[in-house]
N, C-alpha and C positions, 0 to 999 in steps of 0.2 A: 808518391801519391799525387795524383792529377785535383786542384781543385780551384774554385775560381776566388781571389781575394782584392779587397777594397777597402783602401786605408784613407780615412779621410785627411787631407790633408791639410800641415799646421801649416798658418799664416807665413809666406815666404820660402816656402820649400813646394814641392812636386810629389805626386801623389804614388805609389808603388802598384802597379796594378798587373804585375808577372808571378807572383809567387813565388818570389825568391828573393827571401829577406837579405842576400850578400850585397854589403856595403854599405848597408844601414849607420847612416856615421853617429857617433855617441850624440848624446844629447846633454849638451854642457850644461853647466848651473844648477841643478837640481840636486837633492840631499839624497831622496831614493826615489827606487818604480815601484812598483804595484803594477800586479798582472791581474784580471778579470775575466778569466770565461765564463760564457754567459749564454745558453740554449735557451730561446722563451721567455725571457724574463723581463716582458716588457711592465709587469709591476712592482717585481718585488726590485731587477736594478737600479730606478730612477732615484728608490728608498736609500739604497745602497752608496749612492753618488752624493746625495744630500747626506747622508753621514759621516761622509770624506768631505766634502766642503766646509764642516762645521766642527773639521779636528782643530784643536790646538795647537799649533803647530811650531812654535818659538823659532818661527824664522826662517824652516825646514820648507824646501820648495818640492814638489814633488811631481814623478811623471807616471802618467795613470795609462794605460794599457788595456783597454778593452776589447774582448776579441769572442765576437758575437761566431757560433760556429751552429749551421745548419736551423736557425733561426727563421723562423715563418710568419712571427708577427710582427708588433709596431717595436719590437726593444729597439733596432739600429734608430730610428726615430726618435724614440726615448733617449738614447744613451748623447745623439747627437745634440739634442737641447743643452747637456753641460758645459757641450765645449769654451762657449763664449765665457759662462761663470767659472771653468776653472781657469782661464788664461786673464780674466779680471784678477783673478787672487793670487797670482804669478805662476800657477803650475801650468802643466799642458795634457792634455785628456786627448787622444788616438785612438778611434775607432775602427777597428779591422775586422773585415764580414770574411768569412771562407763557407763555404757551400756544406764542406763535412760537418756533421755531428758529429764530433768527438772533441771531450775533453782536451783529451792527452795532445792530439796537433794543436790546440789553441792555447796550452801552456807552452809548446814548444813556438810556435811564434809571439807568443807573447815574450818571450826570452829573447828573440831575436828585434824582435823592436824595441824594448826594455834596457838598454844599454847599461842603465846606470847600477850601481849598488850602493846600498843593501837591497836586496828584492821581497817585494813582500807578495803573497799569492793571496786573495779574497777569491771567498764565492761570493758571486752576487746577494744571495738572499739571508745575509748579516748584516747588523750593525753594529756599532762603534762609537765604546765611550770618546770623550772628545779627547782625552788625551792618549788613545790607544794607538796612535802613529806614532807620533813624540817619542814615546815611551820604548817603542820597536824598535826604532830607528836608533836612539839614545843605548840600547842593551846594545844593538850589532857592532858600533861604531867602537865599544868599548876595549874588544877583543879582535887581535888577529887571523888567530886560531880559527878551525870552522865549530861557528854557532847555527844551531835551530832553535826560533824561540817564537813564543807567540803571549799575549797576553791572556788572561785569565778566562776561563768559558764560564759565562752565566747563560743558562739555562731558563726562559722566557716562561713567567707562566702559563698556564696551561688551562682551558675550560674543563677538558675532561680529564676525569681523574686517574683514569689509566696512563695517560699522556703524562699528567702533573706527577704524581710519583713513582712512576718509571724514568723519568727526567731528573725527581731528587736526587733517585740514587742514583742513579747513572754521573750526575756530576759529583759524587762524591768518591768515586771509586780512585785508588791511589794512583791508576795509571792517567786518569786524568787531575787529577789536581797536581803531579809532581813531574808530567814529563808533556810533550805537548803532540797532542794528538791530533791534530788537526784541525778538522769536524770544520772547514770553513775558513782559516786562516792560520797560515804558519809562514814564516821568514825565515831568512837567512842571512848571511856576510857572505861576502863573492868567495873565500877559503869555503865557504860550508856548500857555495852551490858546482864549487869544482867536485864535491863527492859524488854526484853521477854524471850523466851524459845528458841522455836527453828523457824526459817522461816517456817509456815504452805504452805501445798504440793497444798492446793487448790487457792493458791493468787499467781500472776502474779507481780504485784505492791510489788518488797519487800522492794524499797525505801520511798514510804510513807507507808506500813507498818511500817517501822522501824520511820519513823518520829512523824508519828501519835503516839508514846510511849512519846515522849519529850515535855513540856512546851516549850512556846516562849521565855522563860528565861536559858532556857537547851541547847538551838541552837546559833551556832557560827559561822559566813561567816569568813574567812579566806582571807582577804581583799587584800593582797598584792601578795597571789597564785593565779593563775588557773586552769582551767582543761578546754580543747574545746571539744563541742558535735557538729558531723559533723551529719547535714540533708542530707534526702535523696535528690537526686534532680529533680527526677520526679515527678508533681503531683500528680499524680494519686497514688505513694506509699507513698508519705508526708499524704493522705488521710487515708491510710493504717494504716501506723504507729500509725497515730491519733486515726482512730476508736481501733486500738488495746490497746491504752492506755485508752481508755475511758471502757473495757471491763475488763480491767484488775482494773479499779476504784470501777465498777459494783459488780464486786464482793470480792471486801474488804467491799463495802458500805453493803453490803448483809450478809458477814459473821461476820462482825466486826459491827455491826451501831453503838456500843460505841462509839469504836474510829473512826467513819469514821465521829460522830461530833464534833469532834475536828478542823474539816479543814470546818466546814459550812460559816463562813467568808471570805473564803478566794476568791470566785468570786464577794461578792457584795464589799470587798477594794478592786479590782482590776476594777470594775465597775466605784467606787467612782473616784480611781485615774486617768482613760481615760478620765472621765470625764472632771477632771480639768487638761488635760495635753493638750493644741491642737496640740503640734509639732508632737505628737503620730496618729492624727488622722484619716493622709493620707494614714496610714498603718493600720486601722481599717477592711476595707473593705478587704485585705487578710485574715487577721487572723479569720474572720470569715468565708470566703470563707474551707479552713479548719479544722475551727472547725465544720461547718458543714457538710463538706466534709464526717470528720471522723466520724460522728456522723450517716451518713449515710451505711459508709460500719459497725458498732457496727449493726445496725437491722439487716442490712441484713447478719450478720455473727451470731448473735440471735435467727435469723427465720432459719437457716441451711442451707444458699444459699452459704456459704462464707468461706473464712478462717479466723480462730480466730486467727491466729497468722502472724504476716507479718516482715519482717526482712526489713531495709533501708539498700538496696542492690543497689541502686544508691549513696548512700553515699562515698565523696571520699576519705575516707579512707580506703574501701574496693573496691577502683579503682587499678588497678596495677602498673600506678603511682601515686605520694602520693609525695607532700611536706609537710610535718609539720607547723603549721601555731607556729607563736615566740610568745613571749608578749612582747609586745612593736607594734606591726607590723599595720599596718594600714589594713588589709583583716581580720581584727575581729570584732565582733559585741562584746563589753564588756558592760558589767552590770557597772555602775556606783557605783564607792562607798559612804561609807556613804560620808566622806569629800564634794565630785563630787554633789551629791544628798542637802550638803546645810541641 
């Protein structure tokens, strides 16, 4: 694949500007990388960046990887203001522009400039309790063996109530509180990122991609971090989002059916446990308002009526103003931990 790239370059070294990451020599001193792609995201990133700056990080140096791909507005702009503040704090921030839209080639060169391990992969438009690196890094480091792990998903609240509990339940469901799903940020150990190759160009899904590599006994919730995933707050694009992740399922299930039976349990225990949950139940009736919702815009975006890709552009993170939701804060939907869970 032909496409044009632009790494800015760190203080004392030379810029790459051929498209072909080979030789990229490691980058010493740092505890891990963090990979970022990032299409348009010249609000909710900068958010993103400032909640990396203000991890905790006991000493942990870290190299940040940002890889802006078929990007049209100010993000490369935005993302470049941090350089200076993170090479102040001792980490180093690399901004690499490629012309493609696509995910999948910006996790793959984010890999290739990424030298160091553990890796951790963010999407832009999350944030981060302040010890949710610490905390990542501390699990990966513990184990040889290949680990995927990620901290806890708290789920942001929500103006509209379709949003708000379709959100509760959804962060209650076992496959998300007990195994780590993605949705925004998943890690590994250099053992757990030798289980594939590289992120294939035709799958959408590269978090359960990458999960569907690991045993139940290979995953690790990160109990004491978090990370908040802000919904959108219209209907009608919560529909969106939905059906786009259901298309983006379609076809891992299609290219992948290996590994896409790895996750065939995973609606009928979640089935089992609504079952026996009644406080859950009142919020039944959204989450399938939704799930069918989304289920609806996947045909019609199958039949060619639609768009196969939809961005939660009501989400308030990518509002212009933005407060940061804490932990500890009472405006979160948190996933119960084991202890919590009994």
């Amino acid at each position: 694949m032909a496409f044009l790239l632009r790494i800015d370059p760190v203080p004392g070294q030379s810029a790459v500007a051929d498209g072909s990451m080979c030789g990229t020599a490691t980058v010493s001193g740092f505890s891990a990388s963090i990979v970022i792609p990032a299409h348009n995201e010249e609000v909710a990133l900068p958010r993103q960046l400032a909640s990396l700056l203000n991890q905790e990080l006991g000493g942990n140096r870290l190299h940040v990887v940002v890889v802006l791909n078929g990007s049209i507005d100010t993000t490369a702009d935005a993302a470049r203001t941090y350089v200076t503040p993170f090479r102040d704090k001792g980490h180093r921030l690399e901004v690499v522009e490629i012309a493609t839209p696509s995910k999948a080639t910006a996790l793959n060169l984010g890999d290739e400039v990424a030298t160091v391990f553990p890796r951790l992969y963010l999407d832009a438009d999350i944030t981060l309790s302040v010890d949710a690196i610490r905390r990542t890094i501390d699990a990966l480091t513990s184990v040889q063996t290949p680990l995927l792990t990620a901290p806890r998903i708290r789920i942001a609240d929500c103006k509209g109530i379709v949003a708000r509990h379709y959100g509760y339940l959804w962060s209650q469901l076992p496959y998300i509180r007990e195994q780590v799903p993605g949705v925004g940020f998943y890690a590994v150990n250099e053992s757990g990122r030798r289980l594939w190759s590289q992120f294939p160009a035709q799958i959408g899904a590269d978090d359960k991609y990458v999960r569907l590599h690991f045993g139940s006994d290979q995953m690790v919730v990160v109990e004491k971090a978090t990370f908040s995933v802000y919904l959108p707050q219209r209907v009608i694009e919560l529909f969106q989002v939905r059906g786009r992740w259901n298309g983006f399922n379609l076809d891992l299930a299609h290219e992948y059916p290996d590994l896409s039976c790895n996750d065939s349990a995973r609606w009928r225990t979640s089935a089992m446990y609504l079952a026996g949950t009644p406080r859950l139940w009142p919020f039944v009736p959204y989450f399938f308002l939704v799930w069918f919702g989304g289920w609806a815009f996947t045909l019609v975006a199958m039949l060619g009526f639609g768009l196969r890709w939809a961005r939660a552009s009501s989400s308030p993170i990518r509002a212009k103003t933005f407060v940061a939701d804490h932990p500890g804060g009472t405006n979160m939907f948190l996933a119960p931990s084991a202890s919590e869970r009994g």
